[in-house]
C-alpha positions as CSV (number, residue, x, y, z in Angstrom):
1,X,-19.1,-4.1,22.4
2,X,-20.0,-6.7,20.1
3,X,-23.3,-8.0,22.1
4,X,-24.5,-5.9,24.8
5,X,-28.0,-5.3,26.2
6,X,-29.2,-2.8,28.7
7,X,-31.5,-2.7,31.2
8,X,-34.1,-1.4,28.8
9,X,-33.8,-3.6,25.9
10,X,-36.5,-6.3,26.9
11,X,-38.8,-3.4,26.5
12,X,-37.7,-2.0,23.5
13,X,-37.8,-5.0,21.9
14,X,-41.9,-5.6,23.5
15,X,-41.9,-2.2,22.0
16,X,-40.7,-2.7,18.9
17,X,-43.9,-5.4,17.9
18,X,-46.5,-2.2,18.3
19,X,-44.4,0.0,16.1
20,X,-43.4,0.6,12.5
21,X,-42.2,-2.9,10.9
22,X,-38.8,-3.4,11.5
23,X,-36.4,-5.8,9.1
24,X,-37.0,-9.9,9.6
25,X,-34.0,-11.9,9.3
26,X,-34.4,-15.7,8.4
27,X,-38.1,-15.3,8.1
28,X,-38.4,-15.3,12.4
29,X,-36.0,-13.1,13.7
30,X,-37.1,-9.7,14.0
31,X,-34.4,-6.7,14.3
32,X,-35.4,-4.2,16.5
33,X,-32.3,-2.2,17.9
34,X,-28.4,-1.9,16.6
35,X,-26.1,-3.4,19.1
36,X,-22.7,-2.5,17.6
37,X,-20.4,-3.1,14.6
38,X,-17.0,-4.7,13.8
39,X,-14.6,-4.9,10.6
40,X,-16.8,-7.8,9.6
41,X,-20.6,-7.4,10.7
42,X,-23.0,-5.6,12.4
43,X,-24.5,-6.8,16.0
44,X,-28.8,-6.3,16.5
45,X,-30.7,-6.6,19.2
46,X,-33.7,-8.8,17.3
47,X,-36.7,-11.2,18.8
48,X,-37.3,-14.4,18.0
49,X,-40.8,-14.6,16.7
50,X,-40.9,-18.4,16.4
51,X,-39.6,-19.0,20.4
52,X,-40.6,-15.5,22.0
53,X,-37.1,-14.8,23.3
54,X,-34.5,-12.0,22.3
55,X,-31.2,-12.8,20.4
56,X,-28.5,-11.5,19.0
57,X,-28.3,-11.4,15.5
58,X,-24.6,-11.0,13.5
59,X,-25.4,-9.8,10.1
60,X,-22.4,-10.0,8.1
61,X,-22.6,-8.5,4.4
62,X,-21.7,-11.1,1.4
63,X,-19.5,-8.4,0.0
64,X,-16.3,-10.7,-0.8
65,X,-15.5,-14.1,-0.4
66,X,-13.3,-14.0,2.3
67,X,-16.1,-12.3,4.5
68,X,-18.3,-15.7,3.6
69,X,-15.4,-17.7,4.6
70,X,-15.1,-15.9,8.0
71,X,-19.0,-16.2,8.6
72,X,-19.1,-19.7,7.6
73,X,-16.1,-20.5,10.0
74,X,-17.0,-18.8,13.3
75,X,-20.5,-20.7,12.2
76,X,-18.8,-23.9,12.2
77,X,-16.8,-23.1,15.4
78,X,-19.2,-21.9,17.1
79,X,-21.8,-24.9,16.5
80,X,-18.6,-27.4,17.8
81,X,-18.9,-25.8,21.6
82,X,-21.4,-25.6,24.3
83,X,-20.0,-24.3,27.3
84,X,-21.2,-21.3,29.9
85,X,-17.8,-19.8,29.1
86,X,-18.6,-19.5,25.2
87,X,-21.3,-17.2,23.6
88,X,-23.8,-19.9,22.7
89,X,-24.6,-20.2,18.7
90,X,-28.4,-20.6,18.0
91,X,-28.6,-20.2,13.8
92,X,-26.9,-19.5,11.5
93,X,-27.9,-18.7,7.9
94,X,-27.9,-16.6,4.5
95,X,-30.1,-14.8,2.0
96,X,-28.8,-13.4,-1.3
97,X,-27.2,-10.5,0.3
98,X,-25.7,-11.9,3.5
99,X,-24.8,-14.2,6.8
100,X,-27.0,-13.9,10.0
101,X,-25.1,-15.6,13.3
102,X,-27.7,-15.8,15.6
103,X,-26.5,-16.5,19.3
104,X,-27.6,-15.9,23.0
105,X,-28.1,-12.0,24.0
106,X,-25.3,-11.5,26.9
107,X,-26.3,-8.6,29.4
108,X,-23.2,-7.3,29.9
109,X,-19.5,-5.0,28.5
110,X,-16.8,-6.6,27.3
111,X,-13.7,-6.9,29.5
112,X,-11.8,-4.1,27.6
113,X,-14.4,-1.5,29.0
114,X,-14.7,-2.7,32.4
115,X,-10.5,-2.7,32.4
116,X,-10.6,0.9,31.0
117,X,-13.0,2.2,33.4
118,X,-11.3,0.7,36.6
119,X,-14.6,-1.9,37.6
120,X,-13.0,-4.9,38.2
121,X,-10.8,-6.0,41.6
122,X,-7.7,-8.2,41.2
123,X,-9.9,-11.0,42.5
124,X,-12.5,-10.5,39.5
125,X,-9.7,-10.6,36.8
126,X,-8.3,-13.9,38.3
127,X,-11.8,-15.3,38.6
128,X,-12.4,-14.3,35.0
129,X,-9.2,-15.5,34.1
130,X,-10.0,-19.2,35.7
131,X,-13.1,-19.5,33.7
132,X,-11.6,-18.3,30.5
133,X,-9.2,-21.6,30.8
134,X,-12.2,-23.6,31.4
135,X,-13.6,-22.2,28.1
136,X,-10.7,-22.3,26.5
137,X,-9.7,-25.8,27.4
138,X,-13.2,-27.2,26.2
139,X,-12.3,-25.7,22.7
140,X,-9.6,-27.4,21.9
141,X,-10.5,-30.9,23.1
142,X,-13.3,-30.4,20.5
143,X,-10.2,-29.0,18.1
144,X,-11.1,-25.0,18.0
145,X,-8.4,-22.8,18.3
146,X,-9.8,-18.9,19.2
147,X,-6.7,-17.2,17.4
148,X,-7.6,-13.9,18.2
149,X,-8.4,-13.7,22.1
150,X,-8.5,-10.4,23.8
151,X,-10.1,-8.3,25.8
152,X,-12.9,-6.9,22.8
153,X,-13.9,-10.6,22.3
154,X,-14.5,-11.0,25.8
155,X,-18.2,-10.5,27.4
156,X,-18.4,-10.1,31.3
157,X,-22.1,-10.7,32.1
158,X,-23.9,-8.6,34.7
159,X,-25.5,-12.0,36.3
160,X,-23.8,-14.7,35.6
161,X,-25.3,-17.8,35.5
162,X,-22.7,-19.7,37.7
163,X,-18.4,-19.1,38.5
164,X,-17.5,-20.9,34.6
165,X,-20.0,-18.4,33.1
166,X,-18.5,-15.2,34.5
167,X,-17.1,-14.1,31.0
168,X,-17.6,-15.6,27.6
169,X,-15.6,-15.8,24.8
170,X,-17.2,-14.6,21.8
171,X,-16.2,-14.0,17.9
172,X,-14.1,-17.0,16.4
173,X,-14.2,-15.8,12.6
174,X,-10.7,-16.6,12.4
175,X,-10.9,-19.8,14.2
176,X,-9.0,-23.2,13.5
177,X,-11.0,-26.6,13.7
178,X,-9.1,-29.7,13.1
179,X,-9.9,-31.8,10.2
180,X,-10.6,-28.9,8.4
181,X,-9.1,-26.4,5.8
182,X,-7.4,-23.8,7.1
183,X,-9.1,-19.9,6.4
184,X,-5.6,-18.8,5.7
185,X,-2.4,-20.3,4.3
186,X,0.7,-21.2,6.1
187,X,2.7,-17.8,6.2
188,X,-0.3,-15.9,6.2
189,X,-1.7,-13.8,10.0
190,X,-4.4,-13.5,11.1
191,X,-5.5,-12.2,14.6
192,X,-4.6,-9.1,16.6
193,X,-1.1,-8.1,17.0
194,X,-0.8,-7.0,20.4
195,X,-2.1,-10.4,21.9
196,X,-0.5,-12.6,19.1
197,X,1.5,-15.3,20.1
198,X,5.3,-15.4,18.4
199,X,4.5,-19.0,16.6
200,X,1.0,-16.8,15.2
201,X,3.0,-14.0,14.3
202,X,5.1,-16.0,12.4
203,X,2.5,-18.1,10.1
204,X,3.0,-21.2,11.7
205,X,0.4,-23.3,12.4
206,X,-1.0,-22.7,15.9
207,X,-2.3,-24.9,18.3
208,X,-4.0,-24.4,21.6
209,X,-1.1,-22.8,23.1
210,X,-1.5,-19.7,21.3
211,X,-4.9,-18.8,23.1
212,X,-3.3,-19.6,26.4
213,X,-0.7,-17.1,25.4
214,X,-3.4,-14.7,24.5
215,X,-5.3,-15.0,27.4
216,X,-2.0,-14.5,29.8
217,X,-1.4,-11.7,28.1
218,X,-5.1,-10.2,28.7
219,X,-4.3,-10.8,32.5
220,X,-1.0,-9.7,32.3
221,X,-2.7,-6.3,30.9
222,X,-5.8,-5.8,33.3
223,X,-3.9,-6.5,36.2
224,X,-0.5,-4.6,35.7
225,X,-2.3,-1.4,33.4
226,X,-0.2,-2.0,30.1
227,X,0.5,-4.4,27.4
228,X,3.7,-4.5,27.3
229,X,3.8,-5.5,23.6
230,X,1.7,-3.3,22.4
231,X,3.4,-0.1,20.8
232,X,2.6,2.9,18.6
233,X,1.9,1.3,15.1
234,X,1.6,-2.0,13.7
235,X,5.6,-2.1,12.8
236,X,6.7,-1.4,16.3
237,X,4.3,-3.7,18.2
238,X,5.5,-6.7,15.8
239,X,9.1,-6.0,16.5
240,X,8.1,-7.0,20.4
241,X,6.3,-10.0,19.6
242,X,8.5,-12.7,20.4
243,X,9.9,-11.3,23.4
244,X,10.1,-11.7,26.9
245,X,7.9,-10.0,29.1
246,X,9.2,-8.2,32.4
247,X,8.0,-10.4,35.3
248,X,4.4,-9.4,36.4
249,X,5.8,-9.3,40.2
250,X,7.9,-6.7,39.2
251,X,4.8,-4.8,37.8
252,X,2.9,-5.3,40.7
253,X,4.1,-6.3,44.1
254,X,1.1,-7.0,45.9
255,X,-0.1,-9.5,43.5
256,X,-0.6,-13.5,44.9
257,X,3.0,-14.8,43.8
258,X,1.5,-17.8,42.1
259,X,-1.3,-16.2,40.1
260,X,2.0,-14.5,38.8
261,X,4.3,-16.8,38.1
262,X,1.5,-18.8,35.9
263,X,0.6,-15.9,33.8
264,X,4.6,-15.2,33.4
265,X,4.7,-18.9,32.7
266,X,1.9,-18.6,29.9
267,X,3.6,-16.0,27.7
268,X,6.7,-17.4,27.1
269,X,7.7,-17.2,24.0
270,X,7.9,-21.0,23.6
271,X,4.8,-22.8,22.8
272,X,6.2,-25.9,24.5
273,X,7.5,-23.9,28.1
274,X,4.1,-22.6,28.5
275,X,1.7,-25.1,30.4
276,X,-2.1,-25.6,29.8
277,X,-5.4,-23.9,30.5
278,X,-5.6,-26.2,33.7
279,X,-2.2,-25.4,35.1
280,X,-2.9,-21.4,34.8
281,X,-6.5,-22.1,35.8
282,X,-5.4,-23.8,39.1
283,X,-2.8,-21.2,39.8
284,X,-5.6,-18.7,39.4
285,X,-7.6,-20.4,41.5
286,X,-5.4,-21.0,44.3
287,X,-4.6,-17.3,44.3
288,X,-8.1,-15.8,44.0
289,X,-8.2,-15.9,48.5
290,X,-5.4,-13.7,48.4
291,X,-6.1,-11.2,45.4
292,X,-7.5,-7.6,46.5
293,X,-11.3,-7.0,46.6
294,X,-11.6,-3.9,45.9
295,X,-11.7,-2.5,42.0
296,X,-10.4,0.7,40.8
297,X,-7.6,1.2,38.3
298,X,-4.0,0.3,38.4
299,X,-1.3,2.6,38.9
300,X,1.3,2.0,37.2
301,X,4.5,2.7,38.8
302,X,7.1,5.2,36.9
303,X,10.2,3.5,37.5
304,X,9.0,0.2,37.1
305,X,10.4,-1.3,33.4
306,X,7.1,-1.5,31.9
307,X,7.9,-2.8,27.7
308,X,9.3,-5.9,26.1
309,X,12.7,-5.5,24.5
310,X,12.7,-5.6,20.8
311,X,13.0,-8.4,18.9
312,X,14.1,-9.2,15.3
313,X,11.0,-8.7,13.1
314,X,8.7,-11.2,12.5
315,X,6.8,-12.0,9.2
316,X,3.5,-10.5,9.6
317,X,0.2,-9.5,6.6
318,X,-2.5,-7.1,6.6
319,X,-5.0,-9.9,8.2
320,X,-3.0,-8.7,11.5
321,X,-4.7,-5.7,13.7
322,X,-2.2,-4.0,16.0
């Protein structure tokens, strides 16, 4: 819930310039609330003193040098893209005791809560899905590769601004820009396990087809109930990685056939057999007419396989999350 406002957070923040003095970031950006917090920064609800207007402000503590790195990178990702489907980056800078990312304030959850709690129809996910390739796609023509997409670095906006802005990727600390110096070396992983593509899991290099994997994989979960990589620890979930998934169909039966067959498409474990953003997002598309309306959660069926196979292995660090 990395940056979330609530109804009553335009008010706090009015509030907030009549009460006790609260911290100033960058010499403009007043923090007023606590958002949230990850492995790598906290999230505040802050105002801009300079343009009237509340932010979000990332404040990540200079504690090691590979949490600069990661600041500095999702800095110089971020700054590369300007797209509704990407969390917008306004500033970024540092004092002598840390990095403040300061980007747009999204009213909204993230898409792991609104899967959890049942809110979103079949025809949402796809419609979220089709703007994630548009976001996606307009990444890595400027050279960004995500690396670690899934559902907690997804916002779903209450009022989306238009259909590419219905969700917005968000947090791309371990991101990949070409030209550039890799954060990690070549054997080393980074990302989140259960969404990982095999070439990722591996230490190869990745390229764009990685996120699509990731993002298949997100749909693949919100629309069937389970992950089918995903298993009790770390070690058991990177045995599955590599492996291929049970046909979505076979998870759920009433699905559009072509919105499945993509997403089945995507998360092959070849990089080269998977397609692009635009071939899942016009399957997506074409299926959203025929997807059900109506939200609530899935059930899953009991004698339906629901897990990957195992699979030999694969080379994995302590950068990985399960």
């Amino acid at each position: 819930r990395e940056v979330v406002q609530t109804a009553d957070d335009t008010l706090a923040t009015a509030d907030a310039r009549h009460a006790a003095p609260s911290p100033v970031a960058l010499g403009r950006y007043r923090l007023t609330r606590r958002l949230g917090a990850g492995a790598f920064g906290v999230v505040w609800l802050a105002h801009d003193e300079r343009l009237d207007r509340v932010v979000a402000v990332k404040r990540i503590e200079l504690h090691d040098e590979q949490v600069a790195a990661r600041a500095e990178r999702e800095a110089l990702a971020a700054a590369r893209l300007q797209h509704p489907g990407i969390v917008a980056l306004y500033e970024a800078g540092r004092d002598e005791d840390a990095v403040y990312l300061v980007s747009e304030l999204v009213r909204g959850r993230t898409l792991a809560d609104l899967v959890e709690d049942g809110a979103l129809s079949d025809r949402d996910i796809l419609r979220i899905g089709a703007a994630l390739c548009d976001a996606l796609a307009h990444a890595h023509a400027r050279g960004v590769v995500h690396r670690d997409v899934k559902p907690a670095n997804i916002m779903v906006p209450e009022r989306p601004s238009g259909e590419a802005g219905l969700a917005k990727l968000t947090d791309f600390g371990v991101a990949t820009m070409a030209g550039d110096d890799a954060l990690t070396r070549t054997g080393d992983v980074v990302g989140t396990l259960a969404y990982m593509a095999p070439e990722q899991a591996e230490g190869h290099a990745v390229e764009g087809e990685a996120d699509l994997y990731a993002l298949a994989l997100v749909l693949y979960e919100a629309l069937s109930g389970v992950n089918p990589i995903r298993a009790g620890g770390a070690a058991a979930t990177a045995r599955r990685v590599g492996t291929r998934l049970p046909p979505l169909a076979r998870q759920r039966r009433d699905l559009p056939r072509e919105a499945c067959a993509a997403i089945d498409r995507a998360v092959l474990p070849r990089p080269e057999d998977r397609g692009t953003p635009e071939d899942l997002r016009l399957a997506l598309d074409a299926a959203v007419d025929g997807a059900a309306r109506e939200a609530g959660p899935v059930a899953v069926d009991p004698l339906t396989p629901r897990y990957a196979s195992p699979a030999p292995a694969s080379a994995t660090s302590s950068a990985a999350s399960p």
